[in-house]
ZAMI-131157 format. One record per residue (C-alpha): residue number from 1; residue in three letters; x, y, z. Coordinates in nm, 2 decimals. Layout:
! ZAMI-131157
[NUM, 'ala', [X, Y, Z]]
...
This chain:
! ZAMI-131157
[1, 'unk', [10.17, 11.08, 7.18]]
[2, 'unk', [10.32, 10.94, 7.49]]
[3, 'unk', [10.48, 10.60, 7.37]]
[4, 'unk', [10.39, 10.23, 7.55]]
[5, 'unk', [10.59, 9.90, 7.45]]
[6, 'unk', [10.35, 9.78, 7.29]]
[7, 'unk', [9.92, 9.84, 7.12]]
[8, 'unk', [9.74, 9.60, 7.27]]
[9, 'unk', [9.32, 9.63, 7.29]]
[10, 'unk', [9.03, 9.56, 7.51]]
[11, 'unk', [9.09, 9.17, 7.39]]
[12, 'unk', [9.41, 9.07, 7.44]]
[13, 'unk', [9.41, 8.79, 7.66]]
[14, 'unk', [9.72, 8.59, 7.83]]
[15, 'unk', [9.83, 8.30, 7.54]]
[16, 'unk', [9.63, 8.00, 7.65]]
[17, 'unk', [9.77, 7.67, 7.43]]
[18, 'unk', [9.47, 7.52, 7.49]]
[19, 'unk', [9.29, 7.69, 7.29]]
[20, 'unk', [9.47, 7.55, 6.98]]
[21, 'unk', [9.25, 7.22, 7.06]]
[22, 'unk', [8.94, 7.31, 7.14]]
[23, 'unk', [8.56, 7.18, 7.07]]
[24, 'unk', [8.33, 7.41, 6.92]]
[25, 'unk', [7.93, 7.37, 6.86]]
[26, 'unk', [7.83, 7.36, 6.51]]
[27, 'unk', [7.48, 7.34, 6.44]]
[28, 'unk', [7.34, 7.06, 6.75]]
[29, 'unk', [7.70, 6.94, 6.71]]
[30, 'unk', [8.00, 6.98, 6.90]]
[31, 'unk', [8.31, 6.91, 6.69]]
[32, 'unk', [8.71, 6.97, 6.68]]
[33, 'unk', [8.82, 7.32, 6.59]]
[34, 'unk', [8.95, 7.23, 6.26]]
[35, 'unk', [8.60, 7.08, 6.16]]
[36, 'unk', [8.41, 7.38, 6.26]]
[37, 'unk', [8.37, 7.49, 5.90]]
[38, 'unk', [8.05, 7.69, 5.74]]
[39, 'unk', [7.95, 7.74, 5.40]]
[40, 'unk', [8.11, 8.00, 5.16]]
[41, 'unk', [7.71, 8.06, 5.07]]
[42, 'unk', [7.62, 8.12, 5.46]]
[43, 'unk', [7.45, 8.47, 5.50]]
[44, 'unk', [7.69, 8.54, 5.75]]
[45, 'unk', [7.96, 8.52, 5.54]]
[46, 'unk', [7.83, 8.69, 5.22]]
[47, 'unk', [7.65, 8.98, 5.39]]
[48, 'unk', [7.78, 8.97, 5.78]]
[49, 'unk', [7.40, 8.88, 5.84]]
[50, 'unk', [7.37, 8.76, 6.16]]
[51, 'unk', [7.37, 8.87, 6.55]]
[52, 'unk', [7.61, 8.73, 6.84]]
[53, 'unk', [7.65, 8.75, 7.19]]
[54, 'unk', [7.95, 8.77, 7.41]]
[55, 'unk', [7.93, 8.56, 7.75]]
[56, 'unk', [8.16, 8.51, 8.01]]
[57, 'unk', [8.20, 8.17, 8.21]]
[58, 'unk', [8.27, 8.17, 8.60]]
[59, 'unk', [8.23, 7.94, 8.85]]
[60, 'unk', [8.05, 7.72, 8.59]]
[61, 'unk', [7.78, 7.97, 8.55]]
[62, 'unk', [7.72, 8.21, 8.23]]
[63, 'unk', [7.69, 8.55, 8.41]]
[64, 'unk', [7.36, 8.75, 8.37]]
[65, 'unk', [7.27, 8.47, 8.10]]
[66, 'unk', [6.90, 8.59, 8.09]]
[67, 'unk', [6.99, 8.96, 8.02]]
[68, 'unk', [7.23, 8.82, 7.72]]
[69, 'unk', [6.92, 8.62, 7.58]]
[70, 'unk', [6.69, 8.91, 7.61]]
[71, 'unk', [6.92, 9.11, 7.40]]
[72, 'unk', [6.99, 8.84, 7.15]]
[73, 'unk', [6.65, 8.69, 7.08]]
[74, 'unk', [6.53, 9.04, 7.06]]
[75, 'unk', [6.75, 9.13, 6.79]]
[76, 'unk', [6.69, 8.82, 6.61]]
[77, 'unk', [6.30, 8.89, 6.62]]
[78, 'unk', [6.39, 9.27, 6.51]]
[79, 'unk', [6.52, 9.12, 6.18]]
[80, 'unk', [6.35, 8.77, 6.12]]
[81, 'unk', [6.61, 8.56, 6.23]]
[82, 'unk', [6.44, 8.23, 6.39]]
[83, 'unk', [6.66, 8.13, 6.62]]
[84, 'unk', [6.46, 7.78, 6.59]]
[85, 'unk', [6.61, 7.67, 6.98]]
[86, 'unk', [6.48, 7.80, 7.34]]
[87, 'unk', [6.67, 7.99, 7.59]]
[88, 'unk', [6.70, 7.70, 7.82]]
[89, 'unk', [6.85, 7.48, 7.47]]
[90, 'unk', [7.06, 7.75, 7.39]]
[91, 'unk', [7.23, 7.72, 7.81]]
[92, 'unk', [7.23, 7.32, 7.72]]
[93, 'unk', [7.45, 7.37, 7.41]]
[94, 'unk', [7.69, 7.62, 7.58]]
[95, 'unk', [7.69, 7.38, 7.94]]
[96, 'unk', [7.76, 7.07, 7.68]]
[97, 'unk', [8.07, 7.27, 7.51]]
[98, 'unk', [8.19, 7.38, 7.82]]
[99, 'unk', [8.24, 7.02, 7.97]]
[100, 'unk', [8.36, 6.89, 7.62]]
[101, 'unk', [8.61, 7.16, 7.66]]
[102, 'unk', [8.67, 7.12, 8.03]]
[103, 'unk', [8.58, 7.45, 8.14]]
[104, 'unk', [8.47, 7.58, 8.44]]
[105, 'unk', [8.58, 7.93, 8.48]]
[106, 'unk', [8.78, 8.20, 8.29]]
[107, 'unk', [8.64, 8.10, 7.95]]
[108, 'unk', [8.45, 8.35, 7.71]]
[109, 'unk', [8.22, 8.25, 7.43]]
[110, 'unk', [8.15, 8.43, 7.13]]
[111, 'unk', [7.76, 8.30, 7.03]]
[112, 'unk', [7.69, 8.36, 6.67]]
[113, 'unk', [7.36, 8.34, 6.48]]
[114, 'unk', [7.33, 8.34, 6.09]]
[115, 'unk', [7.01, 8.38, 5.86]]
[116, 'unk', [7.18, 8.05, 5.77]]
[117, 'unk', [7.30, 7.87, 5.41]]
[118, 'unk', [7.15, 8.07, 5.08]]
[119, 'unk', [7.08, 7.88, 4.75]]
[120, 'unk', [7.21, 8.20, 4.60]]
[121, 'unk', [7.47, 8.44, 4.67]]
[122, 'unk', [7.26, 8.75, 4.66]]
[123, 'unk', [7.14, 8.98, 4.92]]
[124, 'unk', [6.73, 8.86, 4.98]]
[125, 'unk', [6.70, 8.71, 5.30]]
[126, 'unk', [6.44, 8.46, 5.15]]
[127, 'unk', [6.75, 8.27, 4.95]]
[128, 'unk', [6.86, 8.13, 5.32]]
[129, 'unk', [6.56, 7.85, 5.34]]
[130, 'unk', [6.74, 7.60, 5.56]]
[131, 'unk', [6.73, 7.79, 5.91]]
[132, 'unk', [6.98, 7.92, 6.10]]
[133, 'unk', [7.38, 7.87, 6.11]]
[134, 'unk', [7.45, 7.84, 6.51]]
[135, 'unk', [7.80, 7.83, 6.64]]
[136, 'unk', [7.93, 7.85, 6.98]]
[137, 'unk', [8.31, 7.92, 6.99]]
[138, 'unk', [8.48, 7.89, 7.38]]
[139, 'unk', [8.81, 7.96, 7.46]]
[140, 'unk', [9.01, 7.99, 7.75]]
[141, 'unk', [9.03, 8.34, 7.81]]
[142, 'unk', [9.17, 8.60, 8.11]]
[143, 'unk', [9.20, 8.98, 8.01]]
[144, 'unk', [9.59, 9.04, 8.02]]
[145, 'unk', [9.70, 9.22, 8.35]]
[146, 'unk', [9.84, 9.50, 8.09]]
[147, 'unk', [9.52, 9.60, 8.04]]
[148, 'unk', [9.43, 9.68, 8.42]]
[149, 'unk', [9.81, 9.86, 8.49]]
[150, 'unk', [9.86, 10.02, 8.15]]
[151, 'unk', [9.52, 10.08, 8.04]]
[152, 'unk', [9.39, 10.21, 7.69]]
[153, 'unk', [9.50, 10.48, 7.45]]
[154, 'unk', [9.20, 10.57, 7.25]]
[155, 'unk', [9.16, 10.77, 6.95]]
[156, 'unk', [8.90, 11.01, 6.82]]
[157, 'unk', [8.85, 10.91, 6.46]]
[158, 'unk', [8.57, 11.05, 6.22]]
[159, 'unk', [8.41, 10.74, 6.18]]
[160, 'unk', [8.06, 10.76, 6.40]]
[161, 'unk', [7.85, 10.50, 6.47]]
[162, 'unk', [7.54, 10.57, 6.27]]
[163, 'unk', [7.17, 10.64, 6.32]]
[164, 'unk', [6.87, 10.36, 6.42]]
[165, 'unk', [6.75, 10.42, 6.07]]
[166, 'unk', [7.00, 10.34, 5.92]]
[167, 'unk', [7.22, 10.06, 6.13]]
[168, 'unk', [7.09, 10.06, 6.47]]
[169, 'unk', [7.39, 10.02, 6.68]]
[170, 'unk', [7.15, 9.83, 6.93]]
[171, 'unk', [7.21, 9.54, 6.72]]
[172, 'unk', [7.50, 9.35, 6.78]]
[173, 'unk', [7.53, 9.20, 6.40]]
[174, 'unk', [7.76, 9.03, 6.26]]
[175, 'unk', [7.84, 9.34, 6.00]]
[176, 'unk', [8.06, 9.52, 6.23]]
[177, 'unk', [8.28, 9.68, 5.91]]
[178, 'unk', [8.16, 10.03, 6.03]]
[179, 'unk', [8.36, 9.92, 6.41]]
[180, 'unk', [8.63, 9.77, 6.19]]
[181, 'unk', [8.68, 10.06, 5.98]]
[182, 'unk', [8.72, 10.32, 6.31]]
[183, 'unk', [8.98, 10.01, 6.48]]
[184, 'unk', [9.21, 10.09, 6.16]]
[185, 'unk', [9.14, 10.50, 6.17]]
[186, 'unk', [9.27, 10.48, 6.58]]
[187, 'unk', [9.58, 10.25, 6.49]]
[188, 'unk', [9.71, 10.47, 6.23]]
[189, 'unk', [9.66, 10.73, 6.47]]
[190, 'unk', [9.91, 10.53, 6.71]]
[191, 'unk', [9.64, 10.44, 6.92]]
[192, 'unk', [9.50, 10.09, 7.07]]
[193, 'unk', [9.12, 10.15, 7.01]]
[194, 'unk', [8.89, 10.41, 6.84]]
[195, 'unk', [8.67, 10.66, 7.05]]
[196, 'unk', [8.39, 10.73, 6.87]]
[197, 'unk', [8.14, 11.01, 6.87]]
[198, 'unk', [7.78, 11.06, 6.74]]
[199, 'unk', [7.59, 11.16, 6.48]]
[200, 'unk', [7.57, 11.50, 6.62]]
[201, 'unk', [7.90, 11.52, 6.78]]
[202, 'unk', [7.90, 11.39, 7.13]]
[203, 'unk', [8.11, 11.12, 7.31]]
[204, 'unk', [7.92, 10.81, 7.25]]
[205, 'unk', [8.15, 10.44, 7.26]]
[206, 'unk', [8.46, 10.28, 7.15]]
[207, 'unk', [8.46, 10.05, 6.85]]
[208, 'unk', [8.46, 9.75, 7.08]]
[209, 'unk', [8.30, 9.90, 7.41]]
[210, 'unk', [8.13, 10.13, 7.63]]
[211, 'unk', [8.31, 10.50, 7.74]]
[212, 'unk', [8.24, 10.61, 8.06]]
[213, 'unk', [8.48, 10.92, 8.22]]
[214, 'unk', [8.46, 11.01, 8.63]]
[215, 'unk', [8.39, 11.43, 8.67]]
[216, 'unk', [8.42, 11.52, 9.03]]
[217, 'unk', [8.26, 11.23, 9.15]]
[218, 'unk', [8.05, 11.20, 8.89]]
[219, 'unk', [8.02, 10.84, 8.63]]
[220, 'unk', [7.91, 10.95, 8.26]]
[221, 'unk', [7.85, 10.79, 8.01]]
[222, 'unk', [7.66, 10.85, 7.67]]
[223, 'unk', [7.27, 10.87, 7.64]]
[224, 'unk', [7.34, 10.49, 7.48]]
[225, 'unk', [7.07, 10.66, 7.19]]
[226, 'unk', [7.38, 10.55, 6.95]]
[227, 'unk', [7.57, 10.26, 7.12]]
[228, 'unk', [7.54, 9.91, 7.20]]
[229, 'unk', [7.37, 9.95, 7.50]]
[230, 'unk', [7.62, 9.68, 7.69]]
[231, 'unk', [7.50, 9.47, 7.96]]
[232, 'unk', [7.78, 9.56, 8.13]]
[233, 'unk', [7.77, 9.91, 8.10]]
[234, 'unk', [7.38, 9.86, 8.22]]
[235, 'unk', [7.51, 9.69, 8.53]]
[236, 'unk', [7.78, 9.99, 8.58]]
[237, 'unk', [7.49, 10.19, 8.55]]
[238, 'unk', [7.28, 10.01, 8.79]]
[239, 'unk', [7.53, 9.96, 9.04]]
[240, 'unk', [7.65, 10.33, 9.08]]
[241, 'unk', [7.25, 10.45, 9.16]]
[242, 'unk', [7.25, 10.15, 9.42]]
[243, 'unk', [7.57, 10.24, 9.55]]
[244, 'unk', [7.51, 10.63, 9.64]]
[245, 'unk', [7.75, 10.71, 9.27]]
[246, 'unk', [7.60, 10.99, 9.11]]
[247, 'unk', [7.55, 10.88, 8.75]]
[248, 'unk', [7.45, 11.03, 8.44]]
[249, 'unk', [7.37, 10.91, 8.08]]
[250, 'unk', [7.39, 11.25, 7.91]]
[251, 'unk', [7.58, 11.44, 7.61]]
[252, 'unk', [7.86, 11.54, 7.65]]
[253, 'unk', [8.22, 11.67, 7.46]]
[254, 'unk', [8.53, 11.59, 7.39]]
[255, 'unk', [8.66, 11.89, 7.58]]
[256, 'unk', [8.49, 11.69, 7.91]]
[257, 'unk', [8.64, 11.39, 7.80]]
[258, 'unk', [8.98, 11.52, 7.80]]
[259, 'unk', [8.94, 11.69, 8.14]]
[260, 'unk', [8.78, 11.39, 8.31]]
[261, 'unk', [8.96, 11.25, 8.65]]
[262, 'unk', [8.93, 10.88, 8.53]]
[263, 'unk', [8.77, 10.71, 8.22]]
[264, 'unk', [8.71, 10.31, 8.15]]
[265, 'unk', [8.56, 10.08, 7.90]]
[266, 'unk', [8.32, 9.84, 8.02]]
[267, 'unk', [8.27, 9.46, 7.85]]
[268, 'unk', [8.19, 9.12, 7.88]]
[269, 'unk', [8.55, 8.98, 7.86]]
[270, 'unk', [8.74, 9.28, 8.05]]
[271, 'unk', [8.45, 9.41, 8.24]]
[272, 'unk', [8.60, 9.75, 8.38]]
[273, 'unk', [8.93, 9.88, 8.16]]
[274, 'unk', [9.12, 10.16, 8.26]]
[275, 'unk', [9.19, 10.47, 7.98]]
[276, 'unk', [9.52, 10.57, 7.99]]
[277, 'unk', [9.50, 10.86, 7.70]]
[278, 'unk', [9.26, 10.99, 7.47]]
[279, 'unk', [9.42, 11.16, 7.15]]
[280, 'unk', [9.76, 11.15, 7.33]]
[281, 'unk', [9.62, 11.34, 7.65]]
[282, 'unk', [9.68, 11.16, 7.96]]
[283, 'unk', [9.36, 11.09, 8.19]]
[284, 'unk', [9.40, 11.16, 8.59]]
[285, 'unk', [9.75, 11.06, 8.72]]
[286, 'unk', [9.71, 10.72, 8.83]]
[287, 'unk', [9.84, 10.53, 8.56]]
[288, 'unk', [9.56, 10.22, 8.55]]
[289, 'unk', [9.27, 10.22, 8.72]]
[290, 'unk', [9.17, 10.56, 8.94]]
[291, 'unk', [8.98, 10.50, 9.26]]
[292, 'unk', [8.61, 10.50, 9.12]]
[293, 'unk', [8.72, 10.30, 8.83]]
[294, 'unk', [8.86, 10.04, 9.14]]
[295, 'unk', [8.56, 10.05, 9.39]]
[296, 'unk', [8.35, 9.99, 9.06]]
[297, 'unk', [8.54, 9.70, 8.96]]
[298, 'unk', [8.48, 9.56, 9.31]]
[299, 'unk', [8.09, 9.63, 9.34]]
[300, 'unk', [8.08, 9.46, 8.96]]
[301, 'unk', [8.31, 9.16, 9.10]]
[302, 'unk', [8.08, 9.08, 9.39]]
[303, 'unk', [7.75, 9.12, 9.19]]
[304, 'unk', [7.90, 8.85, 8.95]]
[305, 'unk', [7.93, 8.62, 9.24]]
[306, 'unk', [7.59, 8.70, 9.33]]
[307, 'unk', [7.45, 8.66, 9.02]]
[308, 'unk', [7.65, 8.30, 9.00]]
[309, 'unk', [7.52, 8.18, 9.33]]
[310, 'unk', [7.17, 8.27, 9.21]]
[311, 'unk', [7.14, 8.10, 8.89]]
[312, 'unk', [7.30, 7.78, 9.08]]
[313, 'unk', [7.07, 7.81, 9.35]]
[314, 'unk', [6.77, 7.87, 9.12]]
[315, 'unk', [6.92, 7.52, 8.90]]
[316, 'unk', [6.98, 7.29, 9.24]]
C-alpha cells in the first residue's frame, strides 16, 4: 500500500486554540466547556440512545438548516424521542452559542439528542422520565488542506452496515459502535477510513461518509437503501441532474470501484473529499481532487452561498 506521512480522516481539521475555551449549550444553558458535564445514568451514555446532527456555520447562517431538522426530528419521532423544543428554538439555541462563542463562519456543530437521565441503569426507554439531554457543541473548525491535495485511502473491511430491520442506517444515533468497529478494521489495514459494503455485497458508504466514484462521465453512488442518506450527498445528487451530470444511485462492485476515474466522500464538515486509494489501488492519476470531483465542489460552493443569502433574506 502506497505509503503517505501521515493517516489522517475525513475530520481532521487545522489546530484551532480556541477551541480549548469554548461555550457549549447544555440543556437551555450555555456554559464553559469544562462544565458541560452529563449524567453517568444519561441514556446516551449507557445505551448510545440518542440522534445528532452535524451542521456547518457560514456567513452566520447554518447551511440547509431545514433539511438538517427534517432529518433529525424525523428520527426522533421514529423512536419516541420528544425533542420538547421547536425548529425555530432549536436555530435560537445554536444562533445564542454561536455569538457566546464569537462565531460567524468556519464553525461546525455537532447537535446531540438523548432519551435523557434514567432512574435506572437498564435498557427500557420508560426509566428516562425527565425529557431529553440537549447539547450543542461548536467549535472552530476548517477541513485541513491535506485532505483536498492528499485525499483519502480507504479500506474495504467486512464490517457492513446493517439492514432497516435491524439498525436502520437512516438513523443517525448516537450508537455508532457498528461505524466504530469498521474505523479500527481500515486502520489496521493501514488505511485512513473504512469502505463499507452492503448486506448483499455492493459498494454502499464509508464509516463516516457518503462514496461516490466518476465512470466515464458518470457520478455513482449507492442506492442509499443502506446508508445515511447525507444531505450532502442529496445535494451532490441534486446538483449533477441540474447541472446536465449524468447520475446514478445504483449497485454496483468493488471491481467498478477500483476502476473508477475519480471517487469522493461527501459531508457536512468536508463537503467534497478526494479518494486517493481504495485497498492500496490508486484512483485516476490526479492526486487530489479529479475534474468532476472540482467542478462539483464549485457547483456545491455556490449553492451554499445561495442557500446563505436565502435564509438571511427570508430572516431580514
Amino acid at each position: 500500500m502506497n505509503e503517505h506521512p501521515q493517516s489522517h480522516s475525513t475530520h481532521d481539521a487545522d489546530e484551532d486554540l480556541r477551541n480549548k475555551d469554548i461555550k457549549i449549550y447544555l440543556n437551555g444553558k450555555i456554559v464553559p466547556r469544562e462544565e458541560a458535564v452529563v449524567s453517568v445514568y444519561d441514556s446516551g451514555f449507557i445505551l448510545g440512545d440518542g440522534m445528532w446532527e452535524g451542521l456547518r456555520l457560514y456567513d452566520g447562517v447554518w447551511a440547509f438548516f431545514d433539511e438538517h431538522m427534517d432529518r433529525l426530528f424525523n428520527a426522533c419521532k421514529s423512536v419516541s424521542i420528544d425533542i420538547g423544543m421547536s425548529k425555530a428554538e432549536v436555530l435560537a439555541a445554536l444562533n445564542a452559542t454561536a455569538a457566546a462563542n464569537d462565531m460567524t463562519t468556519d464553525a461546525h456543530c455537532r447537535l446531540m439528542i438523548t432519551r435523557g437521565k434514567k432512574v435506572k441503569p437498564f435498557q427500557h426507554p420508560g426509566l428516562s422520565r425527565s425529557g431529553p439531554t440537549i447539547t450543542a457543541i461548536l467549535e472552530h473548525s476548517k477541513p485541513a488542506d491535506s485532505l483536498l491535495t492528499r485525499g483519502i485511502r480507504l479500506a474495504t473491511v467486512p464490517q457492513v452496515r446493517g439492514l432497516p430491520m435491524s439498525q436502520d442506517a437512516k438513523y443517525n444515533s448516537h450508537s455508532k459502535l457498528n461505524c466504530v468497529i469498521a474505523c479500527l478494521q481500515a486502520e489496521q489495514a493501514g488505511a485512513d477510513e473504512a469502505l463499507m459494503l452492503d448486506p448483499h455485497g455492493f459498494v454502499n458508504t464509508t464509516n463516516a461518509c457518503n462514496f461516490f466514484i466518476v465512470r466515464r462521465g458518470e457520478v455513482w453512488t449507492s442506492t442509499g437503501d443502506y446508508c445515511m442518506n447525507g444531505v450532502t450527498r442529496q445535494k451532490v445528487i441534486d446538483l449533477c441532474r441540474e447541472n446536465g451530470i449524468p447520475v446514478r444511485e445504483k449497485n454496483y462492485s468493488l471491481y467498478e470501484a477500483y476502476g473508477a476515474e475519480e471517487a469522493f466522500l461527501t459531508g457536512t464538515f468536508g463537503a467534497q473529499t478526494p479518494v486517493a486509494e481504495i485497498d492500496g489501488k490508486p484512483i485516476g492519476d490526479h492526486h487530489g481532487a479529479g475534474p468532476m470531483t472540482l467542478r462539483i465542489r464549485g457547483l456545491y460552493k455556490d449553492l451554499v452561498a445561495r442557500n446563505v443569502a436565502a435564509q438571511k433574506a427570508r430572516t431580514a
